[in-house]
C-alpha positions, 0 to 999 in steps of 0.5 A: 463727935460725928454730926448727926444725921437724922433727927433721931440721931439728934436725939440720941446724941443730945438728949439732955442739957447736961449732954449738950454740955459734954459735947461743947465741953469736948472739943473746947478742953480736949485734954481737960481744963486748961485755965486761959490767964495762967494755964492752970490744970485744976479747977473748980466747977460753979454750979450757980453761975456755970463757969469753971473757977481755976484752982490757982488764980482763982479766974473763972472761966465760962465754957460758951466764951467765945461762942454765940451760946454765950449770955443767953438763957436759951437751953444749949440743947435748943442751939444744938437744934437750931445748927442741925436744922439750919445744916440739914434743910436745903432751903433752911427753916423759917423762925416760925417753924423752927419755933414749933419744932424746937417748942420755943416760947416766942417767935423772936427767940426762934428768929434770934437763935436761927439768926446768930447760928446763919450769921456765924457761919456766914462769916467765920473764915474757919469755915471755908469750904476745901477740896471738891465741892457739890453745888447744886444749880449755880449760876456764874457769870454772863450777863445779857442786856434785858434778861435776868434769871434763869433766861441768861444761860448757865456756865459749868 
């Protein structure tokens, strides 16, 4: 699934919860389910409880193990929002924005959402950068006693 763009092509791409859980369904069981205990094809699907119940072992697997989606009660599609804001914007977006953009009920929960997605990115080695990479105003090495800032000089 291609990323979107523009926040209409979010919108588009995601305009139920039912279709943010295709899309995390996608990539999680490309060739369909696959139990992860016994490898099983076949399963059942829980409705009540969210989790795909393996047809021969009887376990029952959640599609967001694994994931910061996992346990919460926010709607997938608010933590779709929340990963194309924090992608998008530059200078990225504060939790009381976020919550008004995303009609969130509480700043916390703005706070919370913007939080897990930053953390997870910052620390997931599968998400190192390759190849030629842009980087505007960046600022290496060289220090001079008395002067911080953009005062000490540049490297390119």
């Amino acid at each position: 699934m291609k990323a979107p763009a523009t926040l209409d092509e979010f919108y588009r791409t995601c305009p139920t919860e039912r279709r943010c859980w295709e899309a995390l369904r996608r990539p999680r069981w490309p060739d369909g389910f696959r139990c992860p205990r016994c490898k099983g094809r076949k399963a059942h699907r829980l409705r009540a409880r969210g989790l795909w119940q393996c047809a021969t072992c009887r376990y029952q697997a959640s599609l967001t193990a694994g994931t910061p989606f996992h346990g919460t009660h926010v709607p997938l599609r608010a933590w779709f929002l929340a990963i194309f804001f924090v992608a998008r914007h530059k200078k990225g977006i504060s939790a009381l924005q976020f919550q008004r953009d995303a009609g969130l009920g509480s700043d916390k929960t703005a706070w919370t959402l913007l939080h897990e997605v930053r953390s997870t990115l910052a620390h997931n080695p599968l998400f190192r950068l390759e190849g030629d990479v842009e980087v505007d105003e960046t600022y290496l090495g060289s220090y001079r006693p008395g002067r911080n800032g953009r005062g000490v000089g540049k490297t390119r």
